[in-house]
Rosetta silent file (secondary structure, phi, psi, omega in degrees, C-alpha in Angstrom):
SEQUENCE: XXXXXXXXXXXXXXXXXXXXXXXXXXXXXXXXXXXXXXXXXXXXXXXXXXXXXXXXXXXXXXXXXXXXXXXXXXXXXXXXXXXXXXXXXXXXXXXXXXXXXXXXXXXXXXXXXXXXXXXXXXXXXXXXXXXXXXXXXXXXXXXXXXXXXXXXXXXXXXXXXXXXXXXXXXXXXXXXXXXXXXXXXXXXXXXXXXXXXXXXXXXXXXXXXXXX
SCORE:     score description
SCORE:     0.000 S_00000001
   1 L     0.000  143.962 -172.885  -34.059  -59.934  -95.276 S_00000001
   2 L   -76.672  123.537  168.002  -36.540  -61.083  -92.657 S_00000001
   3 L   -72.277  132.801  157.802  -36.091  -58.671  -89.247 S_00000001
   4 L   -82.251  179.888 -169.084  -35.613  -60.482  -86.157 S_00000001
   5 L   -56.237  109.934 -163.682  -37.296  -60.479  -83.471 S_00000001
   6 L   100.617  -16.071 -171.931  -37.695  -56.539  -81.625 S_00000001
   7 E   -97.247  137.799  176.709  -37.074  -55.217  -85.496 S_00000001
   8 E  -116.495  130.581 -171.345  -39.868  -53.775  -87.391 S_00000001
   9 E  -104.306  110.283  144.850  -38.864  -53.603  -91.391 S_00000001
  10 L   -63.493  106.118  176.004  -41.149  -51.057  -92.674 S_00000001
  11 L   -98.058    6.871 -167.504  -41.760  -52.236  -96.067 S_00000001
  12 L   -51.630  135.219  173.894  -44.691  -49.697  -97.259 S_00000001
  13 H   -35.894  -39.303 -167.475  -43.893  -49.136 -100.676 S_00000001
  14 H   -93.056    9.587 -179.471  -43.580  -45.561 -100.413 S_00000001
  15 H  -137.323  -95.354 -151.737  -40.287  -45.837  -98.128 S_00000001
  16 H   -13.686  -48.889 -162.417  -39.027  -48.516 -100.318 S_00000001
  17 L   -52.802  -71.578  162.574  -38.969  -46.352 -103.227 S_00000001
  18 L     4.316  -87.753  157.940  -37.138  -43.662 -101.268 S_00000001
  19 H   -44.251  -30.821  148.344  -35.004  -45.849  -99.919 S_00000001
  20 H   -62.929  -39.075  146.939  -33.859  -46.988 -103.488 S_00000001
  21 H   -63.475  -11.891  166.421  -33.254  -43.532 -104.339 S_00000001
  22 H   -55.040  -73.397 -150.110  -30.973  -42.529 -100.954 S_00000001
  23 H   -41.045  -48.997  158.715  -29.385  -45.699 -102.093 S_00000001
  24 L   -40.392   89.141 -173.496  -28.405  -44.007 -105.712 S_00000001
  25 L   -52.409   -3.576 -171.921  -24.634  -42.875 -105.685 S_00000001
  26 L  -123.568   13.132  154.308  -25.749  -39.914 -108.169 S_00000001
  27 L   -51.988   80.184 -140.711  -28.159  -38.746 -105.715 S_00000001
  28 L   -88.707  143.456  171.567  -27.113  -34.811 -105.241 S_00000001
  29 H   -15.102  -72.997 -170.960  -26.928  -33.545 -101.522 S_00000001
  30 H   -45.221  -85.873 -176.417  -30.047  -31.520 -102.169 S_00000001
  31 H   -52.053  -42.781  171.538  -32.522  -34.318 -103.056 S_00000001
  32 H   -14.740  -81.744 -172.683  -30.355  -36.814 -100.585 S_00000001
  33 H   -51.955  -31.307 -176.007  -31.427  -34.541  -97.617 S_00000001
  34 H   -95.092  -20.211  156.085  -35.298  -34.259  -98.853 S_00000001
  35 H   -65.448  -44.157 -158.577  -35.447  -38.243  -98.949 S_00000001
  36 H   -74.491  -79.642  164.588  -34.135  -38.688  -95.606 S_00000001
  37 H    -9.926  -59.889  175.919  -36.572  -36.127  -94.411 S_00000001
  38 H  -112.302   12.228  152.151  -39.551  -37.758  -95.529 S_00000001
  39 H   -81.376  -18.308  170.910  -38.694  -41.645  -95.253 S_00000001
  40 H   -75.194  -33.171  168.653  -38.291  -40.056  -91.317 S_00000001
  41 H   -57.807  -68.683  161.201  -41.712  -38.875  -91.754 S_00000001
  42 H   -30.169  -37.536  177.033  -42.810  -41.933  -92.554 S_00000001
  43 H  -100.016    3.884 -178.858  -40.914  -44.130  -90.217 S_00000001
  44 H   -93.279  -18.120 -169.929  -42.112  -41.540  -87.244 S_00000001
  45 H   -65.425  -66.130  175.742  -45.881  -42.389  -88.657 S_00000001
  46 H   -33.422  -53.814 -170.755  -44.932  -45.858  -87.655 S_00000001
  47 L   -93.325   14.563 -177.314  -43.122  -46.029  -84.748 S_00000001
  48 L  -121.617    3.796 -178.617  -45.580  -43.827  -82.738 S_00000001
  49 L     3.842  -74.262 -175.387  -48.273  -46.164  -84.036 S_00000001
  50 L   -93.522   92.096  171.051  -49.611  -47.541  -80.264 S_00000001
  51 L  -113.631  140.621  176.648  -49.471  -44.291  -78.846 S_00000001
  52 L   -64.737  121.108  177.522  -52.135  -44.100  -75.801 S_00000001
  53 E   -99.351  168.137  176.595  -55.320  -42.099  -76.583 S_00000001
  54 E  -119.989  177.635  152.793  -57.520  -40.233  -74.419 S_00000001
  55 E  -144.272  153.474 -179.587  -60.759  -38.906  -75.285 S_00000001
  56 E  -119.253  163.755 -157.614  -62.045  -35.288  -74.930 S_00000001
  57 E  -112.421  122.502 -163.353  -65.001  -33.322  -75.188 S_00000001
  58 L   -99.257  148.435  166.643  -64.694  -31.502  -78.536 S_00000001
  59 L  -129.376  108.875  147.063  -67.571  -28.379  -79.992 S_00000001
  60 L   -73.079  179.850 -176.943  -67.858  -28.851  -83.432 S_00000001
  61 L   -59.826  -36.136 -168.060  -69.833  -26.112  -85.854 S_00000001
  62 L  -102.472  -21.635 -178.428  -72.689  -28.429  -85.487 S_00000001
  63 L  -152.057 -178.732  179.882  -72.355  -30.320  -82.129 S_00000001
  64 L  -105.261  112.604  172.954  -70.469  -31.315  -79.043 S_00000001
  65 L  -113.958 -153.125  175.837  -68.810  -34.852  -79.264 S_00000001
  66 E  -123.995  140.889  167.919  -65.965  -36.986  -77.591 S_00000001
  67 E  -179.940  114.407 -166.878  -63.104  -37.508  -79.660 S_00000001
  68 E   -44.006  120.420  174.938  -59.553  -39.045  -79.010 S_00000001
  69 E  -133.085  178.146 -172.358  -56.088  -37.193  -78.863 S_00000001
  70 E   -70.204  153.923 -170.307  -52.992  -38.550  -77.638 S_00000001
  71 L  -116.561  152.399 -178.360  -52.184  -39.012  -73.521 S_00000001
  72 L    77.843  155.506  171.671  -49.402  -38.002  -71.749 S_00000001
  73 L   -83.939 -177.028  178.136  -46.821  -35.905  -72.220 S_00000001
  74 L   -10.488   92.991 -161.679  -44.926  -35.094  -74.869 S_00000001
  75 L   -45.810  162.279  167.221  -42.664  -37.293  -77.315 S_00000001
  76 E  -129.293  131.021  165.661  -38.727  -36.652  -77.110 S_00000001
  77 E  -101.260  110.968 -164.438  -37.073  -36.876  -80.354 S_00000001
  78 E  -122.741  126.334 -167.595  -33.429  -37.722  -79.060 S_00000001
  79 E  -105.426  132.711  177.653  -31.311  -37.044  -82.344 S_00000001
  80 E   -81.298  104.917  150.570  -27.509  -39.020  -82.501 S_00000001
  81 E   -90.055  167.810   24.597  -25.537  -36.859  -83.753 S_00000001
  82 L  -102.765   13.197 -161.580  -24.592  -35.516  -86.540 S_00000001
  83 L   -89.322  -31.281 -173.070  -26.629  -37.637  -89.073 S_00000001
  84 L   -66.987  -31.866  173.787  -29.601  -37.861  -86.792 S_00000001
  85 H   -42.538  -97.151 -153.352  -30.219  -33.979  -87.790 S_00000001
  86 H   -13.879  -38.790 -149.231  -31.008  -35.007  -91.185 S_00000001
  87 H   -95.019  -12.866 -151.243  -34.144  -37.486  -89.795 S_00000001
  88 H   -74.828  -54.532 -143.649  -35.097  -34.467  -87.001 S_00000001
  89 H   -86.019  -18.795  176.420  -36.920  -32.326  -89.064 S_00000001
  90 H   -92.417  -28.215  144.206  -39.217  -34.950  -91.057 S_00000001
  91 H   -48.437  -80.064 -170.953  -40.543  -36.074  -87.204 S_00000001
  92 H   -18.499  -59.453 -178.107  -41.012  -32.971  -86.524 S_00000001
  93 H   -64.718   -7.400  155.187  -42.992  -31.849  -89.282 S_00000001
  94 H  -120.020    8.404  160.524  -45.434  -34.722  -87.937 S_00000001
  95 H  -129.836   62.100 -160.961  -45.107  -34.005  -84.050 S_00000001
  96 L   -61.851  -27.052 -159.778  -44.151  -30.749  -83.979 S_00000001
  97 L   -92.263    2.589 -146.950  -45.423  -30.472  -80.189 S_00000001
  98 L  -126.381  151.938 -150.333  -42.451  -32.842  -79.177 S_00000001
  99 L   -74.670 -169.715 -154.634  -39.126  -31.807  -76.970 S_00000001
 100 L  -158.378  136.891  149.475  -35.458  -32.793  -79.094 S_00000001
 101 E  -133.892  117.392 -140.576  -32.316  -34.277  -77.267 S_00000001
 102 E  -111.383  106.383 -169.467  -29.022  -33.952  -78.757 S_00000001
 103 E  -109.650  100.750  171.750  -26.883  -36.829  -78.002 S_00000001
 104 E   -87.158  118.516 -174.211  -23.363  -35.994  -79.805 S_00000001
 105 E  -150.847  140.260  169.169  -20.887  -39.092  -80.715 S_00000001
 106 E  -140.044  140.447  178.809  -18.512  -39.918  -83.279 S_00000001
 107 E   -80.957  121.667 -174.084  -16.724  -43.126  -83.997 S_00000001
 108 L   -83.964  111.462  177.074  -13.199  -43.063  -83.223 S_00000001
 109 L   -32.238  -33.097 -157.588  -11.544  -44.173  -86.691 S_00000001
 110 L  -101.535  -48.996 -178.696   -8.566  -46.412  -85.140 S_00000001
 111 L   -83.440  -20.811 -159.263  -10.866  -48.250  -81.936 S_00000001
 112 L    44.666   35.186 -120.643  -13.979  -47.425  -83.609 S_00000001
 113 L  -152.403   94.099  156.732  -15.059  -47.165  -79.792 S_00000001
 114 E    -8.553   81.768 -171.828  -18.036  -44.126  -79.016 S_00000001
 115 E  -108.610  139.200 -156.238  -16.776  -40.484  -78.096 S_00000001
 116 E  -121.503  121.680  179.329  -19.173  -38.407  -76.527 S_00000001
 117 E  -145.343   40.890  127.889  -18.914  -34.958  -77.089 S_00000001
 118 E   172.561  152.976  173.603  -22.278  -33.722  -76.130 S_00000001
 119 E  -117.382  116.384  156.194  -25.585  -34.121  -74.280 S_00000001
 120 L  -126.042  156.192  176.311  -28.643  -32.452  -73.840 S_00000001
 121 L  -159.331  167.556  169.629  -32.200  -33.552  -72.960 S_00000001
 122 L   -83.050  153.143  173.906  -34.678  -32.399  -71.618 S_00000001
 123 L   -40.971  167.808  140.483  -36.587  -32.823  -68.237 S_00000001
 124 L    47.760   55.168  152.008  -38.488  -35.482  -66.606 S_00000001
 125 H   -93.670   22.909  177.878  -37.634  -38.113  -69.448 S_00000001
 126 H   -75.803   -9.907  176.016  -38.859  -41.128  -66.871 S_00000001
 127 H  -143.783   49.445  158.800  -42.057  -40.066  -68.133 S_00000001
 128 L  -120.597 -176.268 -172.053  -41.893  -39.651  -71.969 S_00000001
 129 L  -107.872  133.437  146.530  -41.427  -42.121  -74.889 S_00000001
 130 E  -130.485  164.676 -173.065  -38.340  -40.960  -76.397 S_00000001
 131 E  -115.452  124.893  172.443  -37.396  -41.948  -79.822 S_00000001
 132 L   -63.228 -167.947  170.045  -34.078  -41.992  -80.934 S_00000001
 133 L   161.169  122.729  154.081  -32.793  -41.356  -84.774 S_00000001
 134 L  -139.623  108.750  165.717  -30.005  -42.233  -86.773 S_00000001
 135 L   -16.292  -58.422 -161.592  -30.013  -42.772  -90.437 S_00000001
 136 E  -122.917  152.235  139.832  -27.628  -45.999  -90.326 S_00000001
 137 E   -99.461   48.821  140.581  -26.884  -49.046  -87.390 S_00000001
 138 L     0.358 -127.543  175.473  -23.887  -50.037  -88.563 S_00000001
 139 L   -81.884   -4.514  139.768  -21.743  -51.546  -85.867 S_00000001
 140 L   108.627   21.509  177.277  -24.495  -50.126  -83.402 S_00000001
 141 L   -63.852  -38.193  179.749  -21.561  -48.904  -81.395 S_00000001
 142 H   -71.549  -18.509  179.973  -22.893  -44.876  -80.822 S_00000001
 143 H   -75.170  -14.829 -177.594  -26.395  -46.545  -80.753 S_00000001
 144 H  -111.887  -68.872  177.584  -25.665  -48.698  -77.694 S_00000001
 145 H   -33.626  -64.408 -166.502  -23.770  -45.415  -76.046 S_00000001
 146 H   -58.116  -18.641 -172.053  -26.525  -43.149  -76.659 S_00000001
 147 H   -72.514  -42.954 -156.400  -29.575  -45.517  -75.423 S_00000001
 148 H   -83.560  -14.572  157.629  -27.158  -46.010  -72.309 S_00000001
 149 H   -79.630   -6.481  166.433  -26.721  -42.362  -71.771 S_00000001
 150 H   -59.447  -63.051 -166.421  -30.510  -41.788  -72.179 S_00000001
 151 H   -43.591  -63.962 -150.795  -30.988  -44.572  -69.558 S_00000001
 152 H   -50.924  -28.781 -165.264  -28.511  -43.079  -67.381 S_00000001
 153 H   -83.533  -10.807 -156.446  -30.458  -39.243  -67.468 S_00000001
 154 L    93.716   -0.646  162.843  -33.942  -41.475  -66.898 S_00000001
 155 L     0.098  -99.089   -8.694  -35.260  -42.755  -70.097 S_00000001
 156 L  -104.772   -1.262 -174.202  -37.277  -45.796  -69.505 S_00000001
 157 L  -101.792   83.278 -176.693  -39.487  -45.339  -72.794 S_00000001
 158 E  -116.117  126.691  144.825  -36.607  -46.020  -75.674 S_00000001
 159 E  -113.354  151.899  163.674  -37.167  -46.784  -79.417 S_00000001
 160 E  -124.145  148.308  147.054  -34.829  -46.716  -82.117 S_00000001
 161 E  -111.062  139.132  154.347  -35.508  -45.708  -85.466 S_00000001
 162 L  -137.330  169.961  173.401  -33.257  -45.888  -88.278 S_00000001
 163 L  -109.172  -11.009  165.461  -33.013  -46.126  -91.686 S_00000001
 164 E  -134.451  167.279  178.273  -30.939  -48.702  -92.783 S_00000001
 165 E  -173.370  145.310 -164.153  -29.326  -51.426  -90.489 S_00000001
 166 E  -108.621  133.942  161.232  -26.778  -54.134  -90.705 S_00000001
 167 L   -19.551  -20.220  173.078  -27.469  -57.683  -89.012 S_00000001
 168 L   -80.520  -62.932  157.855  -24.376  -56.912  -86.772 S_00000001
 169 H   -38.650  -48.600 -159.250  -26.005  -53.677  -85.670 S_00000001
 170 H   -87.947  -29.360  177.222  -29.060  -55.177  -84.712 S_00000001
 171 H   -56.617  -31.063 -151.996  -27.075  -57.837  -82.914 S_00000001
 172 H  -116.416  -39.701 -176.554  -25.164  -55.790  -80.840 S_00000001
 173 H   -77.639  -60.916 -174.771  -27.991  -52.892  -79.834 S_00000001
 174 L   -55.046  -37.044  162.563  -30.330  -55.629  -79.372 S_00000001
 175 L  -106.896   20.484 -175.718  -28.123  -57.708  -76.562 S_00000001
 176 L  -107.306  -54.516 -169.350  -26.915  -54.689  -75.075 S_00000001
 177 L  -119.223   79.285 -171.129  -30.573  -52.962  -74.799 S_00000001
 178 L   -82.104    1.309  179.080  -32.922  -56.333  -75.538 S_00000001
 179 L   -83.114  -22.167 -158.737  -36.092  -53.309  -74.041 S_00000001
 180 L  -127.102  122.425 -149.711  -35.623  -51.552  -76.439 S_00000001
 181 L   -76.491 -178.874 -179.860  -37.145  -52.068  -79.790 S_00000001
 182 E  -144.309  144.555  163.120  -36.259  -50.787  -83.330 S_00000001
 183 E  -123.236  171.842 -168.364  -37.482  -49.886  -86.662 S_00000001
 184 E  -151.683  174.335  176.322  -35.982  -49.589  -89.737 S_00000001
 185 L  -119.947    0.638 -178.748  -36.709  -49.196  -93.361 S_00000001
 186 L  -141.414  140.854  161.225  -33.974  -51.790  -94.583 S_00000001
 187 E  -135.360  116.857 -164.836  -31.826  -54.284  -93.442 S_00000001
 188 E   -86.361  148.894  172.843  -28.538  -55.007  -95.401 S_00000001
 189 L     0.376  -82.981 -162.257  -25.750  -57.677  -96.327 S_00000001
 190 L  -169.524 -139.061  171.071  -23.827  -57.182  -93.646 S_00000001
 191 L  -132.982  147.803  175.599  -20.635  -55.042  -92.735 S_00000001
 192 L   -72.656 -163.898 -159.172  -17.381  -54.164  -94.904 S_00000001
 193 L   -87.194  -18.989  174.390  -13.885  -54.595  -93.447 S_00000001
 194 L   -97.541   12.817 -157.651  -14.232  -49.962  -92.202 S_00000001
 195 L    69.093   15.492  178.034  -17.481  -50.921  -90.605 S_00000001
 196 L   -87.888  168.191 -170.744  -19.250  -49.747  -93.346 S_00000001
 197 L  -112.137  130.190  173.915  -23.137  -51.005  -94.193 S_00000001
 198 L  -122.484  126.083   46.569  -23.304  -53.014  -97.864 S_00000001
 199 L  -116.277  -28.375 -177.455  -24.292  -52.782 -100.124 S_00000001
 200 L    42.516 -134.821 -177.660  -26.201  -49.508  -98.312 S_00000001
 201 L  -167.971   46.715  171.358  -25.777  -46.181  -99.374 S_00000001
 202 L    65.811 -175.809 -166.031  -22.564  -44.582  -97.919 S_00000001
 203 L   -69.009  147.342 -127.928  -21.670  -42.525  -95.315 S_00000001
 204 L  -126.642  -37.618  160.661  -24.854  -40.773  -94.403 S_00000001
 205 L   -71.780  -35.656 -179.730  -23.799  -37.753  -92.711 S_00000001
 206 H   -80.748  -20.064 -170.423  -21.393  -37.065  -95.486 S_00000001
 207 H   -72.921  -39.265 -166.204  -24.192  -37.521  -97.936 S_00000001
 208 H   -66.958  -58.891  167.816  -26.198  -35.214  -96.038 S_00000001
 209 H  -116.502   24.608 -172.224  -24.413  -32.702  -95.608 S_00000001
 210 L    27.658   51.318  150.344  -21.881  -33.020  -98.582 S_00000001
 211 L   -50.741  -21.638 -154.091  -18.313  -33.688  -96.945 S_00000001
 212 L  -145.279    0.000    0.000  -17.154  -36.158  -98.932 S_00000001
């Protein structure tokens, strides 16, 4: 499917694959969790692309040059939880330097309606990027809560990343928070009749951490 407009489809081959094996109902917990982990690597290579460089004056063994690192402070990796764990640790392993904010929500089964039942961040995030992460956008309901409790603490730098996301999702995140853009590594059918993502690859959190 063609991404609209604010959606970036990461198509690299090597997150495709992945992503076809997540996808794989006979996928055991163990590998499940080591996919997620590095298609998150992958999509953090991405979404930090345009990051502003500086350049500094470096002594190599043979000479003294100029050479470019990143400006600014720090990234925030703001994880939804509890599924967003799963994606934390494959950023990490390529920004390693960068603060974590735990935005806890679960969809209440009967309204399906965003209960928050914890936040932390970090300082000063009016003047960080932070990047969000959740495995799926479904109906993009905890995904529109968590950007607006980000906002509310002082965000103004928001991405989402995810890894799979339904036309509905993007629809919903996308007129609630049209600033703030998203990437993904799929985007699917649509939604079942529970809010589920199809043909997709089940619940994600249960997958993860093998609940179900």
């Amino acid at each position: 499917m063609k991404a609209p407009q604010g959606v970036t489809l990461v198509d690299h081959p090597l997150v495709q694959h992945k992503l076809t094996r997540l996808r794989d109902r006979n996928t055991s917990t163990k590998t499940f969790r080591e996919l997620v982990r590095e298609i998150a690597t992958l999509l953090c290579y991405e979404v930090t692309r345009d990051l502003a460089l500086t350049q500094r004056e470096v002594e190599t063994p043979l000479e003294v040059t100029t050479a470019p690192e990143i400006a600014g402070k720090k990234l925030v990796f703001a994880s939804i939880l509890r599924a967003g764990e799963g994606m934390l640790e494959g950023m990490l392993n390529l920004v390693p330097s960068a603060r974590v904010a735990h935005v806890g929500l679960y969809r209440d089964p009967q309204t399906r309606a965003a209960v928050e039942y914890y936040f932390k961040v970090s300082e000063s995030l009016a003047e960080r990027q932070v990047i969000v992460i959740d495995p799926m956008l479904a109906t993009g309901v905890s995904a529109r809560a968590a950007l607006e409790r980000l906002k509310e603490a002082g965000a103004r730098d928001l991405r989402f990343v995810c890894i799979l996301a339904a036309p509905e999702g993007i629809e919903a995140l996308r007129g609630d928070h049209p600033d703030v853009p998203i990437w993904c590594a799929g985007i699917d059918r649509g939604l079942d009749d529970h809010g589920y993502i199809v043909p997709g690859l089940g619940d994600a959190g249960d997958r993860l951490y093998g609940t179900r």
